[in-house]
C-alpha positions as CSV (number, residue, x, y, z in Angstrom):
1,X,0.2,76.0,-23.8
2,X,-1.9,76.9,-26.6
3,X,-2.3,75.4,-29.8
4,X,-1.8,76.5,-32.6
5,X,-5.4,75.8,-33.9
6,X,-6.6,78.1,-30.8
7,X,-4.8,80.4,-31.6
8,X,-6.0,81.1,-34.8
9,X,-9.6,80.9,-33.6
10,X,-8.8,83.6,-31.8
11,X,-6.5,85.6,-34.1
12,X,-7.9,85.1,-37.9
13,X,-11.4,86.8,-36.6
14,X,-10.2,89.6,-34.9
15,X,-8.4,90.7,-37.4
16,X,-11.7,90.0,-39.8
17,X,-13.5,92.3,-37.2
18,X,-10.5,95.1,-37.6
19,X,-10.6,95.0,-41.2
20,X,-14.1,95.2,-41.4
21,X,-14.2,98.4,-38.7
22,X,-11.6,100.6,-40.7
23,X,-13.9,100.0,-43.8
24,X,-16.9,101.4,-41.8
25,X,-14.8,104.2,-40.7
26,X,-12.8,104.6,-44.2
27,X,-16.5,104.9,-45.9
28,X,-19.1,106.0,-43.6
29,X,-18.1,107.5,-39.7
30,X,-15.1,109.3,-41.3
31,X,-16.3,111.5,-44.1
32,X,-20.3,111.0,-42.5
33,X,-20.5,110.4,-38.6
34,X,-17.7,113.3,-37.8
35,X,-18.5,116.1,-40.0
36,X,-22.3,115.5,-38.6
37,X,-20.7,115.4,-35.0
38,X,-19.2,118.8,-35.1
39,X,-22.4,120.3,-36.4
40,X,-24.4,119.0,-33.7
41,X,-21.5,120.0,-30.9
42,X,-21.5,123.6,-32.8
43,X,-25.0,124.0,-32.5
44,X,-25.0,122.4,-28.7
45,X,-22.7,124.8,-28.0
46,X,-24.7,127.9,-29.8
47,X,-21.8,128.8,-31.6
48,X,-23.1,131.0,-34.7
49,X,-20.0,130.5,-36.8
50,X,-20.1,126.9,-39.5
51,X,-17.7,124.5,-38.9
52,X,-16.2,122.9,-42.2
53,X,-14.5,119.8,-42.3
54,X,-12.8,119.0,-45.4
55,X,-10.2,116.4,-46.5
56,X,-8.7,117.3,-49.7
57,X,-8.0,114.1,-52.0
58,X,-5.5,114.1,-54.1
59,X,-4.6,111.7,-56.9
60,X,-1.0,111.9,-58.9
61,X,0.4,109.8,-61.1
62,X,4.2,110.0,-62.0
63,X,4.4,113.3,-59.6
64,X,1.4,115.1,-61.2
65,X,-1.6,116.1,-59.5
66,X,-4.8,115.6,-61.2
């Protein structure tokens, strides 16, 4: 059976490695990587028509939306 100490070995960095990949994809391959993407499959594709990808971010504080 494992011990306790291997199992942290194991555990404690892959969770560093998880929080360090949703950063990369919070910052950069979200609003970057897949926007870029869809240009390149539109213009694979030849379709003649922009693709937008948007997120709309929206702060509120105390139910209003700045």
């Amino acid at each position: 059976m494992a011990s306790i100490d291997e199992i942290l070995n194991f555990v404690v960095p892959a969770v560093l490695i998880l929080i360090a990949a949703g950063f990369l994809y919070t910052k950069f391959i979200g609003p970057w990587v897949v926007p870029m993407l869809a240009k390149l499959w539109g213009w694979i594709s030849g379709s003649s028509e922009e693709i937008h990808i948007s997120k709309r971010k929206e702060i509120s504080y105390g139910g209003e939306t700045w």
